[in-house]
Every structure is written in C-alpha cells, then in structure tokens.
N, C-alpha and C positions, 0 to 999 in steps of 0.2 A: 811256525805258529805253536800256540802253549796251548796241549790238554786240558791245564787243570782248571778241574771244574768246584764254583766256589759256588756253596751252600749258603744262603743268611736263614735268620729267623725270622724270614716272613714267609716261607712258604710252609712252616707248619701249620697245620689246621689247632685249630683251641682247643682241640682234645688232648694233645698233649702238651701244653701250656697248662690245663686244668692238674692231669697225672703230676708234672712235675712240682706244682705248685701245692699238690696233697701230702707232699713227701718235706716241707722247707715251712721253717716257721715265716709266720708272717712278715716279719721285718725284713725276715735276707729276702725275699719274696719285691716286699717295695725296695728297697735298697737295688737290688740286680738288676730290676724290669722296669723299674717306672720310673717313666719320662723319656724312655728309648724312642717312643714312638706312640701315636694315639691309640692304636689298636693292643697295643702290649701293656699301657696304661689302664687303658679300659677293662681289660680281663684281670689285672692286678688289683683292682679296685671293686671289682665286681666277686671274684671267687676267689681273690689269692691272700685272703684277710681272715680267716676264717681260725685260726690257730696261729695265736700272738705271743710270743717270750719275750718279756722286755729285764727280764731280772740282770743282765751283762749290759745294759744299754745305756747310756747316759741320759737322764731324763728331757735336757735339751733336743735331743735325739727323740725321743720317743712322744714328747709334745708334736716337736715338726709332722711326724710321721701322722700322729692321732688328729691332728689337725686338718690331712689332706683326704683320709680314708674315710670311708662309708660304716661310720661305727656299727653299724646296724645290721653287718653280717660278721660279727664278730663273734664264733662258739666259744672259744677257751680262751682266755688271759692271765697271763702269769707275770707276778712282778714279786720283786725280791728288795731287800733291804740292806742285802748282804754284801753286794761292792759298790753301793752307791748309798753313803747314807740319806733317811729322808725318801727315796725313791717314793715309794707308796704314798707319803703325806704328800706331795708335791703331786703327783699325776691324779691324786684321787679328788684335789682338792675341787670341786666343786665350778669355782670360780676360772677353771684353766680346764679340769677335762669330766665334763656332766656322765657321769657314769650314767646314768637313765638313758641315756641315749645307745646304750649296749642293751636294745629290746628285745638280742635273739642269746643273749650270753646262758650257757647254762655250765661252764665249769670256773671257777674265779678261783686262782692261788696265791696267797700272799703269805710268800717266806721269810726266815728271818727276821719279824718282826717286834718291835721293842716295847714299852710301857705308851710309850707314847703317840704310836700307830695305835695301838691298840684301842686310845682313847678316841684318837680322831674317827678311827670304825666305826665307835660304840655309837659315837655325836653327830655320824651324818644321817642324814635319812635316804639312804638305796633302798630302790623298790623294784627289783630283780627278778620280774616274774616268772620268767621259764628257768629261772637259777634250780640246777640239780645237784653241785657239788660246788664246795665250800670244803675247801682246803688251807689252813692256815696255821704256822708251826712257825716259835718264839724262836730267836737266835740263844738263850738260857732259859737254862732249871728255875732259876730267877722270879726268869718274866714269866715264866708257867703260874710258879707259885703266888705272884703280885695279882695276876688276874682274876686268878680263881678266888683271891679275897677279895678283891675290887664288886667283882660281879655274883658271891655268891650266896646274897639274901634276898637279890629280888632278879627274875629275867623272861622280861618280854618279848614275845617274836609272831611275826605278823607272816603270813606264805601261801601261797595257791600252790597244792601240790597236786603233781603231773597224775597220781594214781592214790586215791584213798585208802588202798591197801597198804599202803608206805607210810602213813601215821599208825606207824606198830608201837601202842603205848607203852610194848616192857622194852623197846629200846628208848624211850624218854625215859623207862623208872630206872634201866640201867644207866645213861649216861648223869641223873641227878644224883643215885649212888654213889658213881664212881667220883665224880667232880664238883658235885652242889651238894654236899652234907649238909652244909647250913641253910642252904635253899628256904628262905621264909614262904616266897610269892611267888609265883607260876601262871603266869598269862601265856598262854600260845592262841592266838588269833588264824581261824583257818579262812579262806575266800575262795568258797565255791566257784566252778566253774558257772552261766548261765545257765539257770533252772535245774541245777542240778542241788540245791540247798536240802530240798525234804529228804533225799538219795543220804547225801554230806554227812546229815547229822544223826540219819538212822545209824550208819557203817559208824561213828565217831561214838556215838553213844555204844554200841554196841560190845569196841573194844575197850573204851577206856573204863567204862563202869560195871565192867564182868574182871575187871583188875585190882586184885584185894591191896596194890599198892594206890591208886587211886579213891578206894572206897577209903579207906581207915583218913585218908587229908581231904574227904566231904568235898570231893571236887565237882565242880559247878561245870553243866557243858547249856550252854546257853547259845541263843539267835541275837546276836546286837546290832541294833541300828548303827548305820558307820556317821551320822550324825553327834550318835553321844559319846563317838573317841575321838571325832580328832575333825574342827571343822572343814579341814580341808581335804577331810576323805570320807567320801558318802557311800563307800562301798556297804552292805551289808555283810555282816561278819559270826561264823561261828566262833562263838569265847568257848577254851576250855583253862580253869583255873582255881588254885588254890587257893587257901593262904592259911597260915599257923603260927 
C-alpha cells in the first residue's frame, strides 16, 4: 500500500487564502482561484479584489474579469496605456465599466497616457469619493506640455476630503505656481462631511484667507446651494474661488 499522503486546497482554513491573496494582484488572484470551486470563488470575490493591475492585461480580459467581480471592494486600480493602446479609454468608458461603482476606491493610476485619454478624463463625470490618490504620468514631454495649455486658464474640482487639514492652501498656491501660470479661474468645490459644514468652512476660511497668495486674487470662500451648480446634484457645497 502507498504512504503518500495528498494535500488539496480545501482543507485550508480562509485565513490563509486571505494572507496569500494580500500578497497577488487582483487579477492573478481571479485568474488562479476562481471557478475552482464555490468556496474559492466566493473568498476571491469577496477579499481577493482589493488591489487590481490591469496595465499588462488585454482589455478584453480585464472587461470579462470587471464584469464578474464585486467592484465595490475595489482599494487601488491601475491601468496603463503603455502595451495596450486605448486601454483606459475603453475600460473607463462609462457605457462598458461605470467607474462609480468603485465606492470604496481610494488609490486610481493611470500611466502612459496621451492627449486623448486625457480628454476623455477631463469629459466624464467620476465622482470618487473616498478617492485619496490620483496618480497619473503622460507617455511624453509632449503630452505634459499639450495639457498644461489645454487646462491652464480655467480648473474646477469638486471633493469630500477625508481630513480638513489636508486642504493645505500653499500646496494649491504651490502646484498653480508650479503648472497653472496662466491660471485665469479657480473653482475647488469642497462637500462636507454630515453636519460637519460650520466646522468645514471655519478651518477653510481660516487657511486659505490668512494666505497673502489668496488674498492679493480676492478669493471668494462661499456656502452654495448644490441646486445652483448642477441640477442633478443637490449636495450643498463650500465654493473656494478666484478669478482674474
């Protein structure tokens, strides 16, 4: 009679299906485990989604994939432009993979990108609200240079941020310095957390208008109704903005 003694992978407990799954980007994660089996399924879909690379992926591939998973435990996603052209325009496009549905996403990279991603970014409307980083670097000198004139007389940005101490207004007078000289128009729209507005606009006011690069462009920090920006968003909003 034969000793050997065979092992499968059902008798690990999901703790270590979690560990290994902490360590593998998402995809090799679905690609490896799922459809093995319900239980190997279920934990792939559940915790093994969490840190996505699709920038090597064919985006046929990466649709199938975004199609079976639970976008909604999705933390980091990275996609690239760089061995697939198109990649980002295609996966972002609205009509094939509704970004809004990444409710928990709070790190998003997109590399390699050309004049024309760049436009499609500009033109959709994501509304990314635990978004903490934003990473996003041109394939050329080029395209650095095309965007910075594309966008640099007027630029609005709308954001619930995770800590009011984090709207540091001399890193906004540093990054218009460094990249918006022409800078005409400055809207940044802030959305308080619940009841937290009166708190919001004390701390907002507090550093942007004790800032002699804000005072000298008469910047405006105002409460606006989310009625009279946009009818289909009734959030109430602190406006902080210029114009010259």
């Amino acid at each position: 009679m034969s000793n050997i003694s065979i092992t499968t992978l059902e008798i690990f407990p999901p703790e270590i299906f979690l560990e290994i799954f902490s360590y593998m980007n998402g995809y090799d994660n679905y690609k490896s485990f799922y459809g093995l089996n319900h239980r190997l399924s279920t934990l792939i879909l559940t915790y093994g989604m969490k840190y996505i690379d699709l920038s090597k992926i064919t985006v046929n591939e990466s649709r199938k994939m975004i199609s079976t998973i639970n976008c909604s435990h999705v933390n980091n996603l990275i996609l690239s432009d760089e061995y697939y052209d198109e990649q980002i325009d295609r996966i972002l496009d609205n009509s094939c993979f509704p970004l809004k549905s990444m409710v928990s996403l709070n790190a998003l990279t997109l590399d390699s990108i050309g004049l024309y991603t760049m436009y499609t970014i500009a033109h959709q409307h994501f509304q990314l609200d635990n978004l903490k980083t934003l990473i996003i670097s041109f394939r050329s000198d080029l395209c650095v240079e095309k965007v910075s004139t594309m966008y640099r007389e007027e630029l609005t940005l709308s954001f619930t941020p995770i800590n009011y101490d984090d709207l540091n207004s001399y890193e906004w007078e540093d990054l218009i310095e460094k990249y918006l000289l022409k800078l005409k128009q400055f809207t940044l729209y802030i959305i308080p957390f619940e009841n937290e507005m009166d708190i919001a606009q004390a701390l907002i006011e507090d550093d942007f208008l004790q800032n002699q690069f804000w005072l000298d462009r008469k910047t405006k920090i105002e409460i606006i109704d989310g009625e009279s920006i946009d009818n289909d968003d009734m959030e109430t909003k602190i406006m902080i903005k210029f114009s010259i």
